[in-house]
GUVEXBA-38222 format. One line per 2 residues: their letters; for each residue x, y negated, z negated of C-alpha. Coordinates in pm, 1 decimal, m for minus. Example, Ala and Ser with C-alpha at 12.3 -4.5 7.8 and 13.67 -1.06 7.14 Angstrom:
BEGIN
as	1230.0 450.0 m780.0 | 1367.0 106.0 m714.0
//
This chain:
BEGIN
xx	m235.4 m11264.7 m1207.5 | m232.4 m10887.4 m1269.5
xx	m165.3 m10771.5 m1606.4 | m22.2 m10414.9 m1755.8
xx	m114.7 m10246.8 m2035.6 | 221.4 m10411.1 m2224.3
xx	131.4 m10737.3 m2113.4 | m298.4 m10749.0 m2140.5
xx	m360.7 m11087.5 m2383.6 | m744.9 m11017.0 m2292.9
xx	m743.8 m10660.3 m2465.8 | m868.2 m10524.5 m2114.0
xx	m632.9 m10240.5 m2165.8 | m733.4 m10165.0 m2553.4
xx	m895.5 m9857.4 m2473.3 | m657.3 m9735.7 m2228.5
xx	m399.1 m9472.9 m2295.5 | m86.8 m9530.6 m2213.1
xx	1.5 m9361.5 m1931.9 | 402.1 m9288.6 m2001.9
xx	307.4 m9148.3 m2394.8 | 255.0 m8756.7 m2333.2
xx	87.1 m8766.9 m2682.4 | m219.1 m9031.3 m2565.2
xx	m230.3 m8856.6 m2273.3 | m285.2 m8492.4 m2432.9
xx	m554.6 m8655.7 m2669.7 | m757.4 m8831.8 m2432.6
xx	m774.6 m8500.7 m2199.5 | m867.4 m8322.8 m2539.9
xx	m1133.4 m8573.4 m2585.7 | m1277.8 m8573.8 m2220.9
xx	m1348.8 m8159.3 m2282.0 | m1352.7 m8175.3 m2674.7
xx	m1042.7 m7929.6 m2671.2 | m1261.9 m7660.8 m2448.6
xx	m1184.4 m7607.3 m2087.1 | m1332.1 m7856.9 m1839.0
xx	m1489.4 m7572.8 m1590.4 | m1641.6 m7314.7 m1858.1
xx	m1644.5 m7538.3 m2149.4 | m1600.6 m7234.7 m2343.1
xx	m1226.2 m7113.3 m2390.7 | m956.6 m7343.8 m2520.5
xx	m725.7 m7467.6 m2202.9 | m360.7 m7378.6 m2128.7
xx	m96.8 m7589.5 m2324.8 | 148.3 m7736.5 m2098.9
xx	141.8 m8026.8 m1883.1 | m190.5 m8249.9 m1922.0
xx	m245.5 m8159.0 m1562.0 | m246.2 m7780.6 m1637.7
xx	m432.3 m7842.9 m1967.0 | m778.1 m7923.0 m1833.4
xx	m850.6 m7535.1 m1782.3 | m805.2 m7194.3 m1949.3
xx	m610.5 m6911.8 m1856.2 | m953.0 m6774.9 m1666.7
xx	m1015.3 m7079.1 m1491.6 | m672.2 m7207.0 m1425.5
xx	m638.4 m6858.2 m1199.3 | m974.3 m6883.4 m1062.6
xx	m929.1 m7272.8 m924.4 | m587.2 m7122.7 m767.0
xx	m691.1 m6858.9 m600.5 | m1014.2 m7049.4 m487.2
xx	m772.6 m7273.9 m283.2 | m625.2 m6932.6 m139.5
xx	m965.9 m6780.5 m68.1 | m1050.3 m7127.3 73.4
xx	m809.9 m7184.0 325.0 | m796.8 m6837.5 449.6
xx	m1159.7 m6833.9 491.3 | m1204.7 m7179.5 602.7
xx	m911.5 m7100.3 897.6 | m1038.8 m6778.1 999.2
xx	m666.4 m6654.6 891.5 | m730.7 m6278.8 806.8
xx	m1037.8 m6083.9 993.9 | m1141.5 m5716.8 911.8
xx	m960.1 m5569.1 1187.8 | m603.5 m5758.1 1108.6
xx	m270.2 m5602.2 1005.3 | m134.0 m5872.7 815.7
xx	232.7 m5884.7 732.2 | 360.8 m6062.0 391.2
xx	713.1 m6197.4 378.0 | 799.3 m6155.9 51.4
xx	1103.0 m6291.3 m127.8 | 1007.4 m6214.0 m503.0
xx	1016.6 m6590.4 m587.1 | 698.1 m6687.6 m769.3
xx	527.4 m6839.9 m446.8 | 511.8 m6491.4 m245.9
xx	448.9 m6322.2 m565.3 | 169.2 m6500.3 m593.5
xx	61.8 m6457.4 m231.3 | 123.1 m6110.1 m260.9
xx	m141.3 m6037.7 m552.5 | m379.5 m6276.8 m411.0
xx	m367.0 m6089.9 m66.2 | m383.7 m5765.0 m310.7
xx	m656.2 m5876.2 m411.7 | m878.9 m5970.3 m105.6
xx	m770.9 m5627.2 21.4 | m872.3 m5467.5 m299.7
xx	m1205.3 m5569.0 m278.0 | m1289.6 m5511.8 139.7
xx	m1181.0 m5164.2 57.6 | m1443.7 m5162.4 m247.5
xx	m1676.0 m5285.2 m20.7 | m1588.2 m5066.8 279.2
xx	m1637.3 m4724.6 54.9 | m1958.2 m4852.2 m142.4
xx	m2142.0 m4962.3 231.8 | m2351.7 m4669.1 379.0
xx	m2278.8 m4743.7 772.3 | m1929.4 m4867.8 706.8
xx	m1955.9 m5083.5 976.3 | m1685.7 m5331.5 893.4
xx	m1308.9 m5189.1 921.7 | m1027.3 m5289.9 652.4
xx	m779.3 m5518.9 686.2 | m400.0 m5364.0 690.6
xx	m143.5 m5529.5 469.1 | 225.5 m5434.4 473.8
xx	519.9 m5630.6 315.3 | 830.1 m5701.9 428.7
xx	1147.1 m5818.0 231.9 | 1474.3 m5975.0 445.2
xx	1769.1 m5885.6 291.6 | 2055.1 m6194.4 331.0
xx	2340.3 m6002.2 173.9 | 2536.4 m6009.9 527.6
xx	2491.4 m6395.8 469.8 | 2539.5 m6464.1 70.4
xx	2798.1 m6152.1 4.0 | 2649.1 m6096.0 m288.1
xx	2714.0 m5807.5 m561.8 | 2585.8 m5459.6 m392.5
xx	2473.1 m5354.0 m736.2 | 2252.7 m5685.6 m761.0
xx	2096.0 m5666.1 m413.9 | 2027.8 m5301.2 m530.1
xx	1865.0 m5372.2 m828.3 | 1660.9 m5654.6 m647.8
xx	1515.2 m5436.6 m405.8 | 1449.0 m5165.8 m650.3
xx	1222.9 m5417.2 m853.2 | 1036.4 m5535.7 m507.9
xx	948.1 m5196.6 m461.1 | 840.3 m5145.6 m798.7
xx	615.7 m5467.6 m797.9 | 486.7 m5350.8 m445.3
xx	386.8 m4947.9 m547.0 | 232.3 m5082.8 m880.5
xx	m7.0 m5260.8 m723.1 | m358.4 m5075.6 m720.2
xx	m501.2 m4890.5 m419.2 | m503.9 m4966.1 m101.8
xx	m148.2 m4882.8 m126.9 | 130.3 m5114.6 109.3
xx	366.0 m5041.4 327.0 | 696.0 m5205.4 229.2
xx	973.3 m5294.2 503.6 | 1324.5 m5416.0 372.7
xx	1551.2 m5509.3 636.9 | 1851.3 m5709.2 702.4
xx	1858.8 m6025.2 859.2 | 2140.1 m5851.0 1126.6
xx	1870.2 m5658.2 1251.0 | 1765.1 m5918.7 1467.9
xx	2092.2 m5768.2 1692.6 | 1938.3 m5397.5 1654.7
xx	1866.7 m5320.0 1975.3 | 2181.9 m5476.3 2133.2
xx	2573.7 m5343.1 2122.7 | 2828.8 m5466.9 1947.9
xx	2814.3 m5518.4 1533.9 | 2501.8 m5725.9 1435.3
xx	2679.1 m5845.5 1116.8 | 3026.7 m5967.7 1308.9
xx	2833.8 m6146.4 1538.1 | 2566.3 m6296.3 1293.2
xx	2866.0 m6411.1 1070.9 | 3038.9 m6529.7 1388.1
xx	2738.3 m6722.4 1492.3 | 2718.7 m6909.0 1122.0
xx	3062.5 m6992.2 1110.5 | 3027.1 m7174.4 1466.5
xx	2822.9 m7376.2 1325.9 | 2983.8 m7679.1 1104.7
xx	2719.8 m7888.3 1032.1 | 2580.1 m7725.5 627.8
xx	2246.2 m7822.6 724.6 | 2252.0 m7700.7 1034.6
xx	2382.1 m7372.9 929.6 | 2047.6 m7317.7 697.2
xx	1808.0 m7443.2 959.3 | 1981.8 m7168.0 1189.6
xx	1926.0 m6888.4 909.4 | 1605.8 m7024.8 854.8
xx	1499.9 m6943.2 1222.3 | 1691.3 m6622.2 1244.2
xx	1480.6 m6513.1 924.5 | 1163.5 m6583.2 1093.1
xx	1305.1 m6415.4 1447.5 | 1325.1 m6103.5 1227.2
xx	979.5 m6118.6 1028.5 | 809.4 m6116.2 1412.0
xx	1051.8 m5836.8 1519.3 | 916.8 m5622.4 1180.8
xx	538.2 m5713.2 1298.1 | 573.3 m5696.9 1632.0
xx	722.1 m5364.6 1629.6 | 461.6 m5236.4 1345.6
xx	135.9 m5338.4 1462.4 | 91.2 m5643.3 1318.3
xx	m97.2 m5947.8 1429.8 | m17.5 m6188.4 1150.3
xx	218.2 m6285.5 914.8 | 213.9 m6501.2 559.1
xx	381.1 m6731.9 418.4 | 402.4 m6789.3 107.6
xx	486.8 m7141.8 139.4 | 301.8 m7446.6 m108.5
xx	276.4 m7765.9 m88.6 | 615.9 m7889.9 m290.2
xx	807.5 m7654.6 19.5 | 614.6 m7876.9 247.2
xx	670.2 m8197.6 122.5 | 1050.0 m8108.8 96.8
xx	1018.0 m8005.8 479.5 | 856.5 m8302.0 583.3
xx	1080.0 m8539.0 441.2 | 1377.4 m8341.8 635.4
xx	1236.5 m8329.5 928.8 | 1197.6 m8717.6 942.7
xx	1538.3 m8732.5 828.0 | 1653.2 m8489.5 1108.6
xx	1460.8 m8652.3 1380.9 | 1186.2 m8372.0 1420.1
xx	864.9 m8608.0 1381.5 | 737.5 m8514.9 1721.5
xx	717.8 m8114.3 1618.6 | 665.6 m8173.5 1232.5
xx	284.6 m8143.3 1293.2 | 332.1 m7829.4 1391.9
xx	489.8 m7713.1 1094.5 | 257.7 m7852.7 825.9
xx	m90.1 m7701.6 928.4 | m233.5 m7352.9 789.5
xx	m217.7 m7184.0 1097.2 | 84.6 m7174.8 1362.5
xx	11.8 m6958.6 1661.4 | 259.1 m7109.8 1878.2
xx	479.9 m6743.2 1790.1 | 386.5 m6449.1 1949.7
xx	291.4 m6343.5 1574.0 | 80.2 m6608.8 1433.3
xx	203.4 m6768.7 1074.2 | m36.7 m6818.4 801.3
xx	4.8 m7106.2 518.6 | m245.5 m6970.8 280.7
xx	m90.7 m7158.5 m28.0 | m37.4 m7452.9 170.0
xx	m309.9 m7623.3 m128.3 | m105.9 m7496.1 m436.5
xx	193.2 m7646.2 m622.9 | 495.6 m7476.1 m740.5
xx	438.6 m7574.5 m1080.4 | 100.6 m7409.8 m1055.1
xx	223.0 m7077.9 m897.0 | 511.4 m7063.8 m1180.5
xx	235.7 m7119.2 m1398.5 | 19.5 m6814.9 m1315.2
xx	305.9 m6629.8 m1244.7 | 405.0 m6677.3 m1646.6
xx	4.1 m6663.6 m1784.2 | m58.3 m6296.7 m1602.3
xx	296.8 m6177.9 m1657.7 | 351.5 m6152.7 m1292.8
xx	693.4 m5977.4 m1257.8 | 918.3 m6202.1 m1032.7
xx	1291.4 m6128.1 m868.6 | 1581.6 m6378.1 m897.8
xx	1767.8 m6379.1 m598.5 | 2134.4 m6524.2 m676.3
xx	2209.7 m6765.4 m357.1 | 2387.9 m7085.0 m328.0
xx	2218.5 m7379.2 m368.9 | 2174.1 m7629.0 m56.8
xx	2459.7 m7879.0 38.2 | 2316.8 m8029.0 323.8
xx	2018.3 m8255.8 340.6 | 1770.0 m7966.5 241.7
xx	1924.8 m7969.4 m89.5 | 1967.5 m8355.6 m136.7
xx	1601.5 m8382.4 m25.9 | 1499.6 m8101.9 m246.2
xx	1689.4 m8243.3 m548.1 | 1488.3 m8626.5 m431.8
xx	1138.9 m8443.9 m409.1 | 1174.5 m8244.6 m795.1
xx	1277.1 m8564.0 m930.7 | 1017.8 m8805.8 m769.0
xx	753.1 m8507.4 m938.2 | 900.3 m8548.8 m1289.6
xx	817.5 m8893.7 m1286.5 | 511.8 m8871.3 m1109.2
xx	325.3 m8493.1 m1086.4 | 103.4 m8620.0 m789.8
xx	425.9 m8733.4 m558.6 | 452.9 m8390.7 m385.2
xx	53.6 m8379.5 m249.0 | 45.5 m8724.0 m197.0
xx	314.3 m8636.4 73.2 | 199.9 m8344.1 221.7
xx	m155.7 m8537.1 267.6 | 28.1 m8824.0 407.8
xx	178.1 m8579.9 658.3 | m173.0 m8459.9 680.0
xx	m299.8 m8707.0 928.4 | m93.6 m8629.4 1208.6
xx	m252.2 m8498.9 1494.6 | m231.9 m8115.5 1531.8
xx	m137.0 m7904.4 1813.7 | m353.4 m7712.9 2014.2
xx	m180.7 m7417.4 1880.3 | m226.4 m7487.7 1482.9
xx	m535.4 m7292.4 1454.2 | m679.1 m6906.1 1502.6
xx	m884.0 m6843.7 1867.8 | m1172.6 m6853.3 1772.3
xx	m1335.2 m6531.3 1684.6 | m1556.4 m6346.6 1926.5
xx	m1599.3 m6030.8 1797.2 | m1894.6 m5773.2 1666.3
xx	m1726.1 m5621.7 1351.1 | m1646.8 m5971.4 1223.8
xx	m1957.2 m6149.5 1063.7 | m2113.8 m6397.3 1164.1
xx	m2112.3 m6616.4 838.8 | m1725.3 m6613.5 925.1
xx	m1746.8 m6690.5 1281.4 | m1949.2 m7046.1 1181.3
xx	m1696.7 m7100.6 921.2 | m1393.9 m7133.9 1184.1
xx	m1607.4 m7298.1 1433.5 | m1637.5 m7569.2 1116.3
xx	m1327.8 m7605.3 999.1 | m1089.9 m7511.9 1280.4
xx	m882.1 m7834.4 1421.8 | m952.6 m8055.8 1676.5
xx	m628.4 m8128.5 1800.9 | m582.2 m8363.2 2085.9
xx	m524.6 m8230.4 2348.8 | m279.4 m8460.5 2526.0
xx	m19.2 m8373.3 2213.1 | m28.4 m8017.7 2341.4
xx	336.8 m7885.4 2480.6 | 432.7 m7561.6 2624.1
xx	750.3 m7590.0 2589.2 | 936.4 m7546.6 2287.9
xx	1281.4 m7516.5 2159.5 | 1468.0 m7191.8 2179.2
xx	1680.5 m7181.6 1903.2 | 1385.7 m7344.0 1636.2
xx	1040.8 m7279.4 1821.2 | 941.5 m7668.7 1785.2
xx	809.8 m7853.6 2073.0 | 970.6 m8075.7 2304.4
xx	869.5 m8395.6 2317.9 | 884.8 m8604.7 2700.9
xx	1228.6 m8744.6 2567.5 | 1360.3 m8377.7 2541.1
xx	1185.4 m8246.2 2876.2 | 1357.4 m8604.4 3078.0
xx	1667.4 m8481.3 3033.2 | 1622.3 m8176.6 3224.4
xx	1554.4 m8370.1 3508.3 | 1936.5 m8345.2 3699.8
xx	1967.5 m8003.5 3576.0 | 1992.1 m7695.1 3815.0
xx	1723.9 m7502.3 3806.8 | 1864.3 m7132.4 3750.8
xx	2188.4 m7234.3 3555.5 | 2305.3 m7158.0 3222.6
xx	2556.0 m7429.0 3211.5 | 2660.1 m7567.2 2862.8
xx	2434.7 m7874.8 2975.8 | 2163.0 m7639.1 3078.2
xx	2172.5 m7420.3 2786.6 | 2164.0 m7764.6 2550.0
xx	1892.1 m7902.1 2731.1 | 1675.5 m7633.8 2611.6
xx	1708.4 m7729.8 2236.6 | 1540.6 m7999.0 2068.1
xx	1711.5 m8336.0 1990.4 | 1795.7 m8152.0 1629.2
xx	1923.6 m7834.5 1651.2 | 2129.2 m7987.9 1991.5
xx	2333.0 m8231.3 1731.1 | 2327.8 m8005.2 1433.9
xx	2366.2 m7646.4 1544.9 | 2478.3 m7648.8 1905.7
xx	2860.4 m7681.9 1906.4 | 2982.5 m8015.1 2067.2
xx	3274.8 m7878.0 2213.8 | 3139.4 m7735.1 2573.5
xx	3405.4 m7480.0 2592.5 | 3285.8 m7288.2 2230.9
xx	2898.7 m7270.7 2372.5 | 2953.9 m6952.2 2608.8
xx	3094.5 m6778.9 2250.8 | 2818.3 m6932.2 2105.4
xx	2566.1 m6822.7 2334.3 | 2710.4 m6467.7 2358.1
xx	2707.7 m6408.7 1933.5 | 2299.3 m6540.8 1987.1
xx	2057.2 m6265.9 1942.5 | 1931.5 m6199.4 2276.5
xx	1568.2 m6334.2 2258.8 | 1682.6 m6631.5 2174.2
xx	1893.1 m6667.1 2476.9 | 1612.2 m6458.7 2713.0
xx	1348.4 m6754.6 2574.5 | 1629.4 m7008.6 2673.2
xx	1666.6 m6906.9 3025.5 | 1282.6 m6856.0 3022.0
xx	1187.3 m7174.9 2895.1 | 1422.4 m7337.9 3168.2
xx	1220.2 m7211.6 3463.4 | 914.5 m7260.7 3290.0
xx	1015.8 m7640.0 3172.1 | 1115.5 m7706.4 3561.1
xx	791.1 m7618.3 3661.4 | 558.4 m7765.3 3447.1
xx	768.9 m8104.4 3431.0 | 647.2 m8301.7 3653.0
xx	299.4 m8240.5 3509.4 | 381.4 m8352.2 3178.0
xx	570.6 m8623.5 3276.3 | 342.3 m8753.7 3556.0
xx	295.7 m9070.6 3352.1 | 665.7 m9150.2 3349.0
xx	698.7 m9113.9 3696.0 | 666.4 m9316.7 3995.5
xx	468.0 m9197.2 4311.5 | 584.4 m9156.1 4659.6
xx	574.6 m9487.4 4785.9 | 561.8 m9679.3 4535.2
xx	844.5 m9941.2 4377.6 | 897.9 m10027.0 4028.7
x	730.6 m10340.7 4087.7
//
């Protein structure tokens, strides 16, 4: 029979700390380093958690942004002749993105100016900030302040100076008539379902980061996103009934936009990020927004208190969700290209996925970008080809954003549709002609031959 360490009669467990006392478990990581850091067994380590504890201040920032240097490297995310765009929110995640990307660029640059043929170009960087006021009516003398301390934190950063974009989430509507905020509000309020209303904003936010770098030369844009935003969004998907695209949404790279999306922090926790963020004095901005209602808050509110009790929970999830096969589109092309070296060409040719290929899909939700599983595409079957009928226009969602975003009432969709920015409903009416035409081919399996009975 298995024993604890309150049970043991065979003293099997008389060495053992006990792993709910904070005290034991600060002494025996004192004793493992003999109160000196684990890596450089020279400076004292941090004082917080007994997972933060094992390093110093030095160390604790180099094993963070190793994981950042790591996975861009190891992806092939950012190559000398990139413009990279950083969405930046002033939480402590982007902020932390921000002067780790600061700091790659930093040094090219040194490198570029102290090399005699200058051979290798510079990477761009330019940041852009969404401003939500439209959505969260907040204070104008808050949102004013907030953006007057993100463009502080961005022009006291050191040569190579970056280019800072702040624009509203309405401008998604720019180039279109009518009032972008009217019809943005109109569009939330049409939609009932809470969660469904953030998962909406949520994709209208990242519509307008790849209007900003489409329209400014850019050919990639981070996220600041970690691992305890992960494990929150793969919970909700499963919860949602978006296991078939979640894959998609976990990986470091997502190229299925016409703007790839970078996950460099996809390694780091939240409680390491606020961490640095306090050690180096990082200057952060507190947005004032309303907390979640739907199932994105209950699930956030489940993940933070499954890591109180147990600080591993939220990468033990995220490597759980790990294992699912990739899409063909979660990684970089790989490079072929004279200015980049070749060191980094044989890293991505390493480390890129191998996705399998029978999981790819070209066809993909309009409204949330995710692709559609055979389910979604065999329900498109009796559907005219050219129409934009309610049914036609549903049928081009995904399974979750057709429940929680779509109205159900048929006669509110044609509002609904008209208050949509207008790639969303362009990609809609492409996506149906391209979904007719490549259905039978990705259905072939579910389908019987000429001939041939279903016996």
């Amino acid at each position: 029979m298995a024993c604890s360490a309150s049970t043991c009669q065979s003293n099997c467990y008389k060495d053992q700390p006990d792993e709910h006392d904070p005290d034991t478990n600060s002494v025996a990581n004192r004793n493992i380093s003999n109160g000196l850091c684990l890596k450089c067994k020279t400076n004292p380590p941090i004082s917080s958690s007994a997972d933060d504890s094992r390093f110093c201040s030095e160390c604790f920032r180099a094993n963070l942004f190793g994981k950042f240097r790591f996975a861009v490297t190891s992806n092939a995310m950012i190559s000398p002749s990139d413009n990279v765009l950083l969405a930046f929110s002033g939480g402590p995640s982007s902020r932390v993105a921000l002067e780790f990307v600061h700091e790659m660029h930093s040094k090219a640059q040194k490198n570029f100016d102290a090399s005699r043929d200058r051979s290798l170009p510079v990477f761009g960087v330019g940041v852009a900030f969404i401003d939500e006021a439209s959505v969260y009516s907040s204070p104008s003398n808050e949102l004013y302040k907030a953006i007057q301390e993100i463009t502080a934190i961005v022009e006291e950063l050191a040569p190579p100076a970056k280019q800072l974009y702040v624009v509203p989430i309405e401008s998604v509507y720019s180039s279109e008539c009518g009032d972008g905020r009217e019809r943005l509000k109109r569009l939330l309020d049409a939609v009932t379902d809470p969660t469904g209303k953030e998962d909406l904003l949520l994709h209208l936010r990242m519509l307008a980061l790849q209007k900003i770098a489409s329209e400014n030369g850019y050919n990639r844009i981070l996220l600041g996103s970690c691992i305890s935003r992960i494990a929150c969004h793969v919970i909700t998907a499963t919860v949602k009934g978006q296991g078939y695209s979640l894959p998609a949404d976990i990986q470091y790279v997502d190229s299925r936009w016409e703007i790839p999306v970078l996950l460099p922090l996809r390694d780091c926790l939240a409680q390491e990020l606020n961490m640095l963020c306090r050690l180096e004095g990082l200057k952060t901005v507190e947005l004032i927004r309303s907390p979640g209602t739907g199932i994105n808050g209950l699930v956030l509110s489940f993940v933070s208190l499954l890591q109180e009790e147990n600080p591993s929970r939220e990468s033990t999830i995220v490597r759980t969700a790990g294992k699912l096969i990739p899409f063909h589109f979660n990684r970089i092309q790989e490079i072929d290209d004279s200015n980049v070296p070749l060191a980094t060409r044989r890293r991505q040719k390493r480390y890129n996925l191998k996705p399998n290929e029978c999981f790819s899909s070209e066809s993909f939700c309009f409204i949330c970008n995710g692709p559609l599983s055979k389910s979604d595409l065999l329900s498109l079957r009796n559907l005219g080809q050219c129409q934009t009928s309610p049914d036609t226009f549903g049928a081009a969602c995904c399974s979750s954003c057709r429940f929680q975003i779509l109205p159900q009432d048929p006669s509110l969709l044609d509002q609904f549709s008209a208050d949509l920015p207008q790639q969303l409903v362009a990609r809609a009416k492409l996506d149906n002609l391209d979904n007719y035409r490549m259905l039978r081919e990705q259905i072939q399996d579910c389908l019987l031959s000429e001939g041939e009975d279903e016996t």
